[in-house]
Residue, then its C-alpha position, 0 to 999 in steps of 0.5 A: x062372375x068366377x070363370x075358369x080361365x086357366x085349366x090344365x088341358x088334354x088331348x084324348x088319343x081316341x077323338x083328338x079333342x081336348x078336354x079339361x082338367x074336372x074335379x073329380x079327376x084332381x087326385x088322379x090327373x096325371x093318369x087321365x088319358x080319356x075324355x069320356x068312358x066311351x072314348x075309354x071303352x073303344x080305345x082297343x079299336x085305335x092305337 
């Protein structure tokens, strides 16, 4: 069975949790900051 042992890893400023590389994000990688789009979208509430 393939696993994916070795993905890079974030932390998103908004929910403190870590989140993994996607594939859909693998052209733009180093500019993701957020989990999800609701993390995106309530980030004006957290600094």
């Amino acid at each position: 069975m393939h696993k994916k042992p070795h993905l890079p890893e974030k932390i998103c400023p908004v929910c403190q949790r870590p989140f993994t590389w996607r594939k859909k994000w693998a052209k733009d990688w180093d500019n993701v900051r957020y989990c999800s789009e609701r993390c995106r979208r309530s980030r004006s509430g957290q600094s």
